[in-house]
N, C-alpha and C positions, 0 to 999 in steps of 0.2 A: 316354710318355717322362716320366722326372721334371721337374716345373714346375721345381724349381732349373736344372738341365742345360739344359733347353729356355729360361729365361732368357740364362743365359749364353751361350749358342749365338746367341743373337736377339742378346740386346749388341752380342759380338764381330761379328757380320755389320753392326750398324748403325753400329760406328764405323770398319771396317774398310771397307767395301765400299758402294756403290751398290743400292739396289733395282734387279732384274731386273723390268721389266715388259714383260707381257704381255697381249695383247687374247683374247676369244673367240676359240679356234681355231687360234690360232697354237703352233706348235711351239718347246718348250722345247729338246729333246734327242730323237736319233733313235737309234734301236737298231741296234746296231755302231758310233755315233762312236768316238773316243778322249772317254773324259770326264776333263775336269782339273779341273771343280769336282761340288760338293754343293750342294744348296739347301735352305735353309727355305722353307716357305710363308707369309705373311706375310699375304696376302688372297688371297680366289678360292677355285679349285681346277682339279685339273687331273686327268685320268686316264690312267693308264699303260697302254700296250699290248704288246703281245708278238709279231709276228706277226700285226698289224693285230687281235686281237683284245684286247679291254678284259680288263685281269687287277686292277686297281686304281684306287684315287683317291686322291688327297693333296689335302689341306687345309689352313687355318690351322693352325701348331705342326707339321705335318709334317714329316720330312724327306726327302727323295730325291737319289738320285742319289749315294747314298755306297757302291753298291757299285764303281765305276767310281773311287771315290777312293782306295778302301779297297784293293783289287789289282790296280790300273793296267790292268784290260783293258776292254775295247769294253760301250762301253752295252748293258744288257740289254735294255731295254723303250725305247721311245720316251713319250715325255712329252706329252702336247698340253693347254692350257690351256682348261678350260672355259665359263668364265666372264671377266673381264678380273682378272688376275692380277697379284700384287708377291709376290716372292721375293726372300731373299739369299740371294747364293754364299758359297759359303766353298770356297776353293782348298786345294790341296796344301798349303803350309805353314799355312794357317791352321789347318786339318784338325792339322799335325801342333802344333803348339800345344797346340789345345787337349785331345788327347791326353796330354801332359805336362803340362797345369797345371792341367787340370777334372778333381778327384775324380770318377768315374762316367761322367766323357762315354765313354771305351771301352766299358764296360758299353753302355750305352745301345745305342753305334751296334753293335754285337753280337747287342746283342737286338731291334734290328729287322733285322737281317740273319737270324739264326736264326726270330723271328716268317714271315718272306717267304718263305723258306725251306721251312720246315714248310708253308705254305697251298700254295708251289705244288708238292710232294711228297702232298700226302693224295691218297688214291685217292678219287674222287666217291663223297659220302654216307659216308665214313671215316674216322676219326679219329689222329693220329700220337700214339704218346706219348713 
């Protein structure tokens, strides 16, 4: 993500919002909620499952959890914190904010939408182009 965007994204979550925290193990978000927010990752990490199987990890600067913001349907993957974790949310309107006022934050979350996308689309040992 670009370091401008992922500034301003962190900003806006820290004047806006509460850090989300999290201990080892505990569950951020489960696959099928309703998700109303997005998160930065701020410390830790956590890794994403599918189907109780590990399809990812998020970290510092990450972000998650914006498909569920992005077209209002049911979590993909569950989330669980692996380490002791601090996230900001960023809900629906902040989300729609900063759409409208951050040059590139669209781009951005688009292209980690299409990045996630493509990894979980490639055929084992296969490349998409």
């Amino acid at each position: 993500m670009d370091e401008k965007v992922r500034s301003i994204i962190q900003l806006v979550a820290l004047l806006e919002g509460k850090p989300v925290m999290l201990k080892a193990g505990q569950v951020l978000f489960e696959q099928g909620q309703t998700g109303t927010q997005m998160f930065v990752v701020q410390s830790g990490a956590l890794e994403l499952k599918v189907n109780g199987n590990v399809v990812g990890a998020a970290g510092p600067g990450d972000v998650i959890g914006e498909m569920a913001i992005v077209d209002r349907q049911p979590r993909s993957a569950t989330a669980v914190a692996t380490t002791d974790t601090a996230l900001f949310p960023i809900d629906a309107p902040q989300f729609d904010k900063l759409v409208q006022n951050v040059p590139g934050f669209a781009r951005e979350v688009i292209g980690i939408l299409v990045r996630r996308l493509r990894k979980s689309a490639r055929p084992a040992g296969g490349d998409l182009k």
